[in-house]
C-alpha positions as CSV (number, residue, x, y, z in Angstrom):
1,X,10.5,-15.1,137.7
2,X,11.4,-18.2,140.3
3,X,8.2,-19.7,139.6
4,X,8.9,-19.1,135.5
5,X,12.4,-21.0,135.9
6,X,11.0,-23.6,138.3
7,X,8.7,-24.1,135.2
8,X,11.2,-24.0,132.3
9,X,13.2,-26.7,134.6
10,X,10.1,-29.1,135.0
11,X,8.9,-29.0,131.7
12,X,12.3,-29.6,130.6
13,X,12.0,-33.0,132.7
14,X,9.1,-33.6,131.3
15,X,9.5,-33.3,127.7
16,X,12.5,-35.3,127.7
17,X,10.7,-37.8,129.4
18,X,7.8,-37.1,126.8
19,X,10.5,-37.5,123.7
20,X,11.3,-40.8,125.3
21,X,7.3,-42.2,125.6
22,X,6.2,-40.4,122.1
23,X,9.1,-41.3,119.4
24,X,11.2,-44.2,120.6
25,X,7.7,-45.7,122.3
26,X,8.2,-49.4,123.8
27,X,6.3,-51.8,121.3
28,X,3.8,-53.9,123.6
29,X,4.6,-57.6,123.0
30,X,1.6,-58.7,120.4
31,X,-0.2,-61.9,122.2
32,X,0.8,-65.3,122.4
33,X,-2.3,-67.8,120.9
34,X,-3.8,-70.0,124.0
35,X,-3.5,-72.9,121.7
36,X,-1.9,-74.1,118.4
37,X,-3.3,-76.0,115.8
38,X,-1.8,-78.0,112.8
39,X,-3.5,-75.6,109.8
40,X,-1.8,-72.4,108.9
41,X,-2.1,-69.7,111.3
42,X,-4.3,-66.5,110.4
43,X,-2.3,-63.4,109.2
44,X,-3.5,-61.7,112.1
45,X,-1.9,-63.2,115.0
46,X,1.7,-64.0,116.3
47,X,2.7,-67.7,115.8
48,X,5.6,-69.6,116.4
49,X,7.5,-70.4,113.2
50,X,6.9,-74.0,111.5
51,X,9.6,-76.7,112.0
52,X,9.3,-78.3,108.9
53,X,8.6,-77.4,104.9
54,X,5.4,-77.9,103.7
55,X,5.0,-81.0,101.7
56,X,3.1,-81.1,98.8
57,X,0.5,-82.9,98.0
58,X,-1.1,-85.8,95.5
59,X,1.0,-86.8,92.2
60,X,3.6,-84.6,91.1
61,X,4.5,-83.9,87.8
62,X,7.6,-84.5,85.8
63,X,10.6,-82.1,86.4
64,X,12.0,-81.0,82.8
65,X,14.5,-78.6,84.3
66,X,15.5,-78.4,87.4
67,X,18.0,-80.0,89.8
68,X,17.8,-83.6,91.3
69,X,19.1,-82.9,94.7
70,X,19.4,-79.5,97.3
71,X,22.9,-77.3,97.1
72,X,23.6,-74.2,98.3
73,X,25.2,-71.1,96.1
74,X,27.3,-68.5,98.1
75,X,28.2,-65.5,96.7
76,X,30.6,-63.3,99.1
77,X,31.4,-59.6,98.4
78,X,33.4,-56.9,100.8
79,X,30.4,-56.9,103.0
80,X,28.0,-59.2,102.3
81,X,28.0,-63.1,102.4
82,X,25.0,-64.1,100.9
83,X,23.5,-67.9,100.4
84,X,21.1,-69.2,98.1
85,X,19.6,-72.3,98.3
86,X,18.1,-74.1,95.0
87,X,15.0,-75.4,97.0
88,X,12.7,-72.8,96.1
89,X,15.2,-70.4,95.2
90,X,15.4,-68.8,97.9
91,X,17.8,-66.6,100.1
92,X,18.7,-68.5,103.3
93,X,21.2,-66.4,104.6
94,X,22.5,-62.4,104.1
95,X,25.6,-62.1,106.8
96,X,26.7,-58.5,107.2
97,X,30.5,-58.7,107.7
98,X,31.2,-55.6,109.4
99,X,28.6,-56.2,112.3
100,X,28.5,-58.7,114.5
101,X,25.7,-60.4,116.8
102,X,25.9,-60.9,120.6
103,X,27.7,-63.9,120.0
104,X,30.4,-62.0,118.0
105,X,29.6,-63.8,114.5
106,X,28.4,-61.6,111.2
107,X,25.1,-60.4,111.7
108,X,22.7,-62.8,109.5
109,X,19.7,-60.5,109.0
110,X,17.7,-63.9,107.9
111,X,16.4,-65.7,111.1
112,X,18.2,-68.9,111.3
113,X,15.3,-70.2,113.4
114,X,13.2,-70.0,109.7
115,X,13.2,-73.8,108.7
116,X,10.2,-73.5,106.0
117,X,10.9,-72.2,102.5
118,X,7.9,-70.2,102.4
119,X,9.1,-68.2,105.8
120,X,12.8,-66.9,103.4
121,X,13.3,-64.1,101.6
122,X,12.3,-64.5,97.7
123,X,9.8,-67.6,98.1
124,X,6.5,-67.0,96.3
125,X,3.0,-66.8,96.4
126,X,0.7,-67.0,93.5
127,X,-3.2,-67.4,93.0
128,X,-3.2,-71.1,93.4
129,X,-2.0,-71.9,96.6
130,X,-0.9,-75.3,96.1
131,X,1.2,-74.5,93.3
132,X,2.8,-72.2,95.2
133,X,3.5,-74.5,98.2
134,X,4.6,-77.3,95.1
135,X,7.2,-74.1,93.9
136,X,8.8,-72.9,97.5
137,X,9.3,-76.8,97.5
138,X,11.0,-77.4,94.1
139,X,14.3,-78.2,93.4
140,X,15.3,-75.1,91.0
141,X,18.5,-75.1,88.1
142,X,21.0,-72.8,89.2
143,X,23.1,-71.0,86.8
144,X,26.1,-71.5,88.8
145,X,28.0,-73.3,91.6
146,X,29.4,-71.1,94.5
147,X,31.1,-68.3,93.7
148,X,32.3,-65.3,95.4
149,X,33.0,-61.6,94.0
150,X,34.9,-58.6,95.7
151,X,33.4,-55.7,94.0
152,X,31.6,-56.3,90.8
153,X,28.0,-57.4,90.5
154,X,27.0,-60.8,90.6
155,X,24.0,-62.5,88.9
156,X,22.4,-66.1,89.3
157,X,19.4,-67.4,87.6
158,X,17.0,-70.1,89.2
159,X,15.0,-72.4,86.8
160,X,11.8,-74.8,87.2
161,X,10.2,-76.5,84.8
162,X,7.6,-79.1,85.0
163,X,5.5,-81.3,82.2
164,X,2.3,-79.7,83.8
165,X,2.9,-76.6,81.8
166,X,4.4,-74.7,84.7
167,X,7.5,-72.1,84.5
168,X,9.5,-70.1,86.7
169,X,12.9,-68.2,85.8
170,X,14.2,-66.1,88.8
171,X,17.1,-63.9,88.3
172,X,18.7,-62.4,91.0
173,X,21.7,-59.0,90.7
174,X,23.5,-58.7,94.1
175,X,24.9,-55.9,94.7
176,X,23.4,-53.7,91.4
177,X,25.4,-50.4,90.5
178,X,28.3,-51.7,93.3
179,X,25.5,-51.2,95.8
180,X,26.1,-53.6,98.5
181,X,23.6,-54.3,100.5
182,X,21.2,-54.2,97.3
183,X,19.6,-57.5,95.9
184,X,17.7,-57.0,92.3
185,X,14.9,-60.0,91.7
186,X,13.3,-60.3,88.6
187,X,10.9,-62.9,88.7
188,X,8.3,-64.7,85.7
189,X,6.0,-67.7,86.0
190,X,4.0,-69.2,83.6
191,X,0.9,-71.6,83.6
192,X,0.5,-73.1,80.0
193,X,2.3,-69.7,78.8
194,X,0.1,-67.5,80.8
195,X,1.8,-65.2,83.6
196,X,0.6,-65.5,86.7
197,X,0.3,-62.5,89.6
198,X,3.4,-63.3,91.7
199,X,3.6,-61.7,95.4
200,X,7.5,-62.1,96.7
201,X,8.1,-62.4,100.2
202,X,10.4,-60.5,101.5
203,X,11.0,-62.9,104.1
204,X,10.2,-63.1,108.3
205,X,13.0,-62.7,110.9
206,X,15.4,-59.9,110.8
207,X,17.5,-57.6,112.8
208,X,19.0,-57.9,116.5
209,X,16.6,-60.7,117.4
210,X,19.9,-62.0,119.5
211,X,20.0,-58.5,121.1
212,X,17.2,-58.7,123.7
213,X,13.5,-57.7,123.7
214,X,12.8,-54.0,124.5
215,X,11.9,-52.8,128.2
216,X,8.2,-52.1,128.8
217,X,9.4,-50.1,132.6
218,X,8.8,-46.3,132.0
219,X,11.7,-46.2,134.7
220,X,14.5,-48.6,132.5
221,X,15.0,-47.0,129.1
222,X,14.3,-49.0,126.4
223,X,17.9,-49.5,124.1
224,X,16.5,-51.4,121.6
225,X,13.4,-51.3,118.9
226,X,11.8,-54.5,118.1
227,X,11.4,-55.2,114.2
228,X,8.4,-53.4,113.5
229,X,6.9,-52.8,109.7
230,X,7.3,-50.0,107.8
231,X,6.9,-48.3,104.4
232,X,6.3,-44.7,102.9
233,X,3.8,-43.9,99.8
234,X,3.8,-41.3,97.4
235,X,1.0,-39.8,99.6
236,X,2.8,-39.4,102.7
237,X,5.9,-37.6,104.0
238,X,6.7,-39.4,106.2
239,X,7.6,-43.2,106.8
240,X,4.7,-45.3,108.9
241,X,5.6,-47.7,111.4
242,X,3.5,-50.1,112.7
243,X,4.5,-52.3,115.9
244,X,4.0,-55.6,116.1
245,X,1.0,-55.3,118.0
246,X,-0.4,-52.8,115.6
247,X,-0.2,-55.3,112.2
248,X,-3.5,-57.5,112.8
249,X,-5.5,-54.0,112.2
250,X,-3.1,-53.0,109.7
251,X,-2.1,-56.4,108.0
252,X,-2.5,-55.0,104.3
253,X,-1.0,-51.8,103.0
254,X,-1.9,-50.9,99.3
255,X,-1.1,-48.0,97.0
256,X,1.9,-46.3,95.2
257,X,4.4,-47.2,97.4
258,X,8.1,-45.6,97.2
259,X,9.6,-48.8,99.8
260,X,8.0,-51.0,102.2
261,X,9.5,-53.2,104.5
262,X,10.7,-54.2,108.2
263,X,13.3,-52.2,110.2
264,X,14.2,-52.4,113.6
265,X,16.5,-49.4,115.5
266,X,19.7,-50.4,113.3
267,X,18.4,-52.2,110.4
268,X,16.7,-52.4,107.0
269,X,14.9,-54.9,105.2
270,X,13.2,-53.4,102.8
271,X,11.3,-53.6,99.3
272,X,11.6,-50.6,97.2
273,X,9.0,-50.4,94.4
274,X,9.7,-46.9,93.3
275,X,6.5,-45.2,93.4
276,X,5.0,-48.5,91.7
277,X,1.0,-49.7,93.0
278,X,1.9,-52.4,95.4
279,X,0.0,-54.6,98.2
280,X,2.1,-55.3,100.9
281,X,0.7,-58.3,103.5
282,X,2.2,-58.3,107.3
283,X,2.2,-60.9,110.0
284,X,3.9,-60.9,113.2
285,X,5.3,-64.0,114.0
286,X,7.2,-65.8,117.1
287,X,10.2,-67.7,116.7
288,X,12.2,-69.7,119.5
289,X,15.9,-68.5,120.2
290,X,18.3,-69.2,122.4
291,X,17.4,-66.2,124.6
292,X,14.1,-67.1,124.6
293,X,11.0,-66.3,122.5
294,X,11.7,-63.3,120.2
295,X,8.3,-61.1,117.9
296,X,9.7,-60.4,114.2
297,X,7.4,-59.2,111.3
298,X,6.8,-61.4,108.1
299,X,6.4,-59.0,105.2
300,X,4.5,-59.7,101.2
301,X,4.9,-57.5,98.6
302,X,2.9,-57.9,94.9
303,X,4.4,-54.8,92.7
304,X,2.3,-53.9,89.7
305,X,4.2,-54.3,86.2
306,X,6.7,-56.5,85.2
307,X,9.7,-54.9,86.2
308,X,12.4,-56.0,88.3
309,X,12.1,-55.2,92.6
310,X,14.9,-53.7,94.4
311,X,15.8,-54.9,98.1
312,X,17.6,-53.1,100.9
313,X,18.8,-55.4,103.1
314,X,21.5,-53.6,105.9
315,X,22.6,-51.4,108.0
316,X,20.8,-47.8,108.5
317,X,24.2,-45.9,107.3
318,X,23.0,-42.3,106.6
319,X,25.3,-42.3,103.3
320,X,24.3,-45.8,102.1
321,X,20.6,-44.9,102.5
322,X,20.5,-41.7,100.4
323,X,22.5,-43.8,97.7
324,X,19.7,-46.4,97.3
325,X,16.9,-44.1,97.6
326,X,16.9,-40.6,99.7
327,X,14.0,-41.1,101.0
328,X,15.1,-44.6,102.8
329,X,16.6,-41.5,105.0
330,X,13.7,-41.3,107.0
331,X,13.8,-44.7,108.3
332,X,16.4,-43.4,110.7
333,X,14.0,-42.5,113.1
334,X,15.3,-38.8,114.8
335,X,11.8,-37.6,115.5
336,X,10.6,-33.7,115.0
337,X,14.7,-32.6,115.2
338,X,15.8,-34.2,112.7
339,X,16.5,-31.4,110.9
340,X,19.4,-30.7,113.3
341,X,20.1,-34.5,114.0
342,X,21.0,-34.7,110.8
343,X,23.6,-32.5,110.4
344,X,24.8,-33.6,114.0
345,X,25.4,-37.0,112.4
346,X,27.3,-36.0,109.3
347,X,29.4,-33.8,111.8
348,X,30.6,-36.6,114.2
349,X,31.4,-39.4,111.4
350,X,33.6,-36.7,109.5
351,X,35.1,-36.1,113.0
352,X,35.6,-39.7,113.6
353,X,37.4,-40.0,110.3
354,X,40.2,-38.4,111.6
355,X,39.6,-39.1,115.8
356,X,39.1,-43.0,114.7
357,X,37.2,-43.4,118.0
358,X,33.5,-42.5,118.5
359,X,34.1,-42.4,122.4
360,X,36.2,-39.0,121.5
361,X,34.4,-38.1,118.9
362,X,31.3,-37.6,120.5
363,X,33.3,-35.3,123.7
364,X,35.2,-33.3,120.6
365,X,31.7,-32.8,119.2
366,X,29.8,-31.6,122.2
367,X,32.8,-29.3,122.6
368,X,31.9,-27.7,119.4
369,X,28.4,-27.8,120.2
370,X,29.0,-25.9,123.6
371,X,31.3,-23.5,122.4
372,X,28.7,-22.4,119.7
373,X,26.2,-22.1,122.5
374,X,28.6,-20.0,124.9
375,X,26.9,-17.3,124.1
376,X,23.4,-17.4,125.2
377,X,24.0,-19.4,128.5
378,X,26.3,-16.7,129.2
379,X,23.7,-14.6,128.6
380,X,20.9,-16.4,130.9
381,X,23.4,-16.7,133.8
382,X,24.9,-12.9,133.6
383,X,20.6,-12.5,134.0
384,X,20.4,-14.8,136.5
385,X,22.5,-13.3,138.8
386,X,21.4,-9.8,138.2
387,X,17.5,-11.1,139.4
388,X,18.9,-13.0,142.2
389,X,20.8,-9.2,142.9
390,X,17.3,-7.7,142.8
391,X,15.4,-10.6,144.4
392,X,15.2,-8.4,148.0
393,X,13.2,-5.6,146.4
394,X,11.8,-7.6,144.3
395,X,10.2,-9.6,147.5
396,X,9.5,-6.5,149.1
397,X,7.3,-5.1,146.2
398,X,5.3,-8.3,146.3
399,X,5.1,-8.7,150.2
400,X,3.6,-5.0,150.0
401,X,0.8,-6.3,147.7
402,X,0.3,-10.0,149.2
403,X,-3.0,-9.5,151.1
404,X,-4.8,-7.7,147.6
405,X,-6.2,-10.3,145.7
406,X,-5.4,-11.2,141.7
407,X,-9.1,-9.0,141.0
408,X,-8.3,-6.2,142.7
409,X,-7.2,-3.6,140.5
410,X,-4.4,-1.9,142.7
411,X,-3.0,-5.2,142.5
412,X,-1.8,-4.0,138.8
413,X,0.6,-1.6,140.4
414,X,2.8,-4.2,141.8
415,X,3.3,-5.2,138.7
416,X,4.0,-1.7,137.1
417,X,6.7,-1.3,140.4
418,X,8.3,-4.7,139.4
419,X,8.5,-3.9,135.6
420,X,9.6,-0.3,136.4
421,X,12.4,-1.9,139.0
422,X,13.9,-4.5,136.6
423,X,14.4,-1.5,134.1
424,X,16.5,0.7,136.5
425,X,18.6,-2.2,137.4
426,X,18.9,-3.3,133.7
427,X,17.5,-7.4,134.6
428,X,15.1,-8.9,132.4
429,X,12.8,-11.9,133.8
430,X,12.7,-13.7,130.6
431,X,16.4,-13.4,129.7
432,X,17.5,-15.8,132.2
433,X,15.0,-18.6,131.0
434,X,14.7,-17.8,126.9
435,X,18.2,-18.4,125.7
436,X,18.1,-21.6,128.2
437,X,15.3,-22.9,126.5
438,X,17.3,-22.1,123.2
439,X,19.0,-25.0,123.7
440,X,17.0,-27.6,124.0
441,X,16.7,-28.2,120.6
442,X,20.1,-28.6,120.2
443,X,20.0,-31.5,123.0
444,X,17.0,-33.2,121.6
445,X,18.7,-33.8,118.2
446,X,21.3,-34.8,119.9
447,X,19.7,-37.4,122.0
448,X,18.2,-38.3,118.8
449,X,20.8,-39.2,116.7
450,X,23.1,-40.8,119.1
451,X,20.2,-43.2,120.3
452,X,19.7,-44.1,117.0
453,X,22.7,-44.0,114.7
454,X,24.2,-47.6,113.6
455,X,27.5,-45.9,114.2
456,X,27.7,-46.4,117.5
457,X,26.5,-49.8,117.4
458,X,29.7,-51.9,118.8
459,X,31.5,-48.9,119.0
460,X,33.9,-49.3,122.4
461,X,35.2,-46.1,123.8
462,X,37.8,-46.9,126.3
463,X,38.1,-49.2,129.1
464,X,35.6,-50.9,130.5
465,X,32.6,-48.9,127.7
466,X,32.8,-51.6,124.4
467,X,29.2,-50.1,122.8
468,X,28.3,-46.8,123.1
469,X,25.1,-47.9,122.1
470,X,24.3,-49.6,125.0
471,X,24.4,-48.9,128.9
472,X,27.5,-48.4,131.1
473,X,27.2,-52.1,132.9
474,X,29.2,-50.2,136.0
475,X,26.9,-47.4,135.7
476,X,30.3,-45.4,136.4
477,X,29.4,-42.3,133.8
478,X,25.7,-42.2,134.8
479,X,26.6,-41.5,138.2
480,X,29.5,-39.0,137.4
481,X,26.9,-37.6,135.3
482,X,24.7,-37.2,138.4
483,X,27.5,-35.6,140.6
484,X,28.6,-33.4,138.1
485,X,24.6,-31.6,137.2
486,X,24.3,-31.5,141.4
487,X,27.5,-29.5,141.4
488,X,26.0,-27.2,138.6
489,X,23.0,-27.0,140.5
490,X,24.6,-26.0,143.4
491,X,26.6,-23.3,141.5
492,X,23.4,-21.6,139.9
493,X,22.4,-18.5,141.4
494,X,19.5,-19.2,144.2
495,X,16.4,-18.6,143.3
496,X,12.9,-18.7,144.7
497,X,11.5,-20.2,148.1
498,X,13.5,-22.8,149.9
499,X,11.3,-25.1,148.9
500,X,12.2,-24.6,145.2
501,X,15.7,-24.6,146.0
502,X,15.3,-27.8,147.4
503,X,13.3,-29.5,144.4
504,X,15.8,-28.0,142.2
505,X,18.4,-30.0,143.8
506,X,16.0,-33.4,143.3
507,X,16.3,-32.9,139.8
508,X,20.1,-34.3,139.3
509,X,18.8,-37.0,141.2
510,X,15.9,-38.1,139.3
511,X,17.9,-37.3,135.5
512,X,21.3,-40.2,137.4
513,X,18.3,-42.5,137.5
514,X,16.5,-42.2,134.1
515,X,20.8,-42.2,132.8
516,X,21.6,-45.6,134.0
517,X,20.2,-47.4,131.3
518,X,20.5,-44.8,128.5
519,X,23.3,-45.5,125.7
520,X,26.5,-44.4,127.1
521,X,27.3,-42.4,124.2
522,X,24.3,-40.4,124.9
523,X,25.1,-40.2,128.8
524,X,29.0,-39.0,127.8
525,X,27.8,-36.6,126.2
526,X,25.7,-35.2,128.9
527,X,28.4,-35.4,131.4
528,X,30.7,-33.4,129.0
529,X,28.3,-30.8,128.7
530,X,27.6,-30.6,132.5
531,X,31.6,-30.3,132.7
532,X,31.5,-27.4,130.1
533,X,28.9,-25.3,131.9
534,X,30.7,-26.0,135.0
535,X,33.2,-24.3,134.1
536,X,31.9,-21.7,131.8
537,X,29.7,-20.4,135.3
538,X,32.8,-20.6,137.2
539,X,34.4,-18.2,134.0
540,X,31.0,-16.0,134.8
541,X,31.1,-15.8,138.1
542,X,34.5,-14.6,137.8
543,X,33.2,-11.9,135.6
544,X,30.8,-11.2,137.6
545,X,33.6,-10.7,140.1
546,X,35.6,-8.6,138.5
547,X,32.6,-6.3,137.6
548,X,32.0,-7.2,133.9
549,X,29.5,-6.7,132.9
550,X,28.5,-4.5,135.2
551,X,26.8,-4.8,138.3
552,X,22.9,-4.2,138.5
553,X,22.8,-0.5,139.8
């Protein structure tokens, strides 16, 4: 039995170190090219982004409608300031009021590094590449000046015409069905009447690149996910993610595709065809900020049909995900719980809607959580105690059969003795460890959902703890966190060989260390817990005590 709960501990240790490597996985940075050269890079290698438009080349043609100079058309909604420019119609900038960068401004999910049309969301490619360099460069007709909306949907229309037979109209629905962090493009081009095969970009740089590049140190927890592609078919469950350093092997994606896109831990920039045949073309790419160099993804999307393409271009809000399309769902990466992370989440933002603070939230929550599992860690310590009761004859069973060895055939009577001695005395070895290992589940999901969930992105708690989604920078609650699983170590019944005992006590230890860089929502809400079973062994052992339930005979 020692040497089963010795085991149940470690592997504990292990797999949460495991769920740490396998599903929120550092991405490896993708490699920097020796040398740059002045021709476009290849799609399958990182570059740093251009510092000036492309120019077109040779005689250009005469402009029948478009607009003799470059403007900018802004169209602001609850959450969303959005700006257009006319030069190749093109999205410059989508600012996410209710989030906020490191530097405390709206969080533009459009790299403001990005100087070249071509490198924005909506710019084109078509067969002919110089005609699409000449129409990323052109001066387009708007339909409007700035405007801004509160609620309703807004719609602007981009025009080029040229005397060489050439067309474009772009029309662009922000916000469609009230949905606002949605951006409708319908897009036509014509060459002497003819349509052309139009890929739309859906633009490079997005997400936290402010918030800091991802730790590589199995020892430092990483609190952040680098962009990284992504997209789910028809034929798959599942969504794929590929890192950055994954994309020059899988650079082209191609069949019925229900969204495709980039995504990072808290955001979404994605195209969603709807089941529609699409080629999707990725590229990582490396872009100069002011916290140094930073990997994003540049993403291509060609979507059979004429039909219009959907974007999602926000936050990963549970609710606003299933409205677009349910399945954008599973870009919220919880791993093999999610079926209980989900829930987990829906249960702490309704709790938060009356609590009004996460911080709280999360401790009311893991009340509830505890008090649901009462139960069966009563259970394992009321078994606990009545094996360490036994654990004298218990030794002195095995002592009597030490010298046989596992072969010998009298050795199976020790093991008849031992099984007929835990029925008289009413202890069951795998009682104490079963409903223990019940629980980890439970704590999994939980780990999942608060290291992923947007919610607690910015979300201060009190004092000196302004993101839960970050570390403690006074470590303060990883170490009380520490101290507190040491003092429920030391209250749990002694078991096994000194030696045990004394690795056992490591353990608090070595779980303070991997804490100290962990989100501190997920950190409070193992320091609750450890506070809960505190006192729910001191309530046992009082039991115990007292007699009840009753003493092994």
């Amino acid at each position: 039995m020692e040497r089963r709960v010795l085991l149940a501990v470690v592997l504990s240790f292990v797999v949460l170190f495991g769920y740490q490597a396998l599903f929120v996985k550092p991405n490896p940075k993708p490699p920097v090219p020796a040398a740059t050269t002045s021709t476009a890079p290849a799609a399958t290698a990182p570059v740093e982004a251009p510092s000036a438009p492309p120019v077109p080349t040779g005689p250009m043609p005469e402009v029948l409608a478009g607009e003799s100079a470059e403007r900018r058309i802004v169209i602001e909604t609850s959450r969303v300031k959005a700006t257009f420019s006319n030069r190749g119609a093109i999205l410059e900038s989508w600012q996410l009021k209710d989030y906020l960068d490191s530097n405390g401004r709206p969080m533009d999910l459009v790299a403001p590094a990005l100087t070249t049309p071509d490198r924005h969301p909506l710019s084109l490619t078509v067969g002919d590449a110089a005609l699409g360099t000449r129409l990323n460069a052109a001066l387009y007709q708007a339909s409007s000046g700035d405007q801004k909306v509160d609620t309703r949907t807004a719609s602007l229309q981009f025009t080029y015409r040229d005397a060489s037979g050439v067309s474009v109209v772009k029309t662009i629905d922000v916000q469609p069905e009230g949905q606002p962090f949605l951006l409708r493009v319908k897009t036509e081009v014509l060459v002497d009447g003819q349509p052309q095969r139009v890929t739309v970009h859906g633009g490079a740089g997005f997400g936290d690149i402010e918030r800091g590049v991802q730790s590589t140190s199995w020892l430092v927890p990483a609190t952040y996910q680098p962009p990284q592609a992504i997209l789910q078919r028809v034929d798959t469950s599942d969504a794929i993610r590929i890192p950055a350093a994954g994309i020059p092997s899988q650079s082209v994606q191609e069949g019925l595709t229900r969204y495709a896109g980039v995504d990072d831990q808290y955001f979404l920039a994605a195209a969603l065809p709807g089941g529609r045949n699409a080629r999707v073309t990725y590229q990582p790419l490396t872009i100069k900020t002011s916290g140094g160099d930073r990997h994003i993804v540049d993403y291509r999307i060609r979507v059979a049909g004429d039909g219009p393409l959907t974007f999602f271009l926000g936050p990963k809000e549970f609710d606003l995900l299933q409205r677009a399309d349910p399945e954008l769902t599973r870009t919220i990466h919880l791993g093999i719980f999610g079926f209980l992370a989900t829930p987990l989440l829906k249960a702490l933002k309704w709790i938060n809607e009356y609590v009004g603070n996460f911080g709280w939230s999360i401790i009311l929550l893991t009340v509830m959580i505890n008090l649901v599992l009462f139960p069966l860690r009563h259970k394992s310590a009321v078994s606990m105690r009545r094996m360490q009761q036994i654990q004298p004859q218990v030794k002195a069973i095995q002592d009597r059969y030490a010298k046989l060895k596992m072969t010998d055939p009298a050795k199976q009577k020790m093991n008849q003795e031992l099984m007929e001695l835990y029925k008289a005395k009413g202890a069951n070895p795998a009682s104490g460890c079963l409903p223990m290992l019940l629980t980890f589940p439970v704590l999994f999901a939980f780990y999942a959902f608060l290291s992923q969930a947007i919610e607690l992105r910015g979300a201060p708690w009190v004092g000196w703890i302004h993101d839960l989604s970050v570390h403690d920078p006074y470590y303060v609650t990883p170490i009380l966190m520490g101290a507190s699983q040491f003092w429920q170590t030391k209250m749990m019944p002694p078991t096994g060989d000194p030696a045990q005992q004394r690795m056992m006590m490591f353990m608090p230890l070595m779980f303070m260390v991997f804490f100290l860089w962990a989100p501190s929502g997920l950190v409070l809400y193992w320091l609750i817990s450890n506070l809960w079973t505190i006192g729910q062994q001191y309530f046992t052992n009082r039991l115990l005590a007292n007699g009840q339930p009753a003493k092994a005979r």
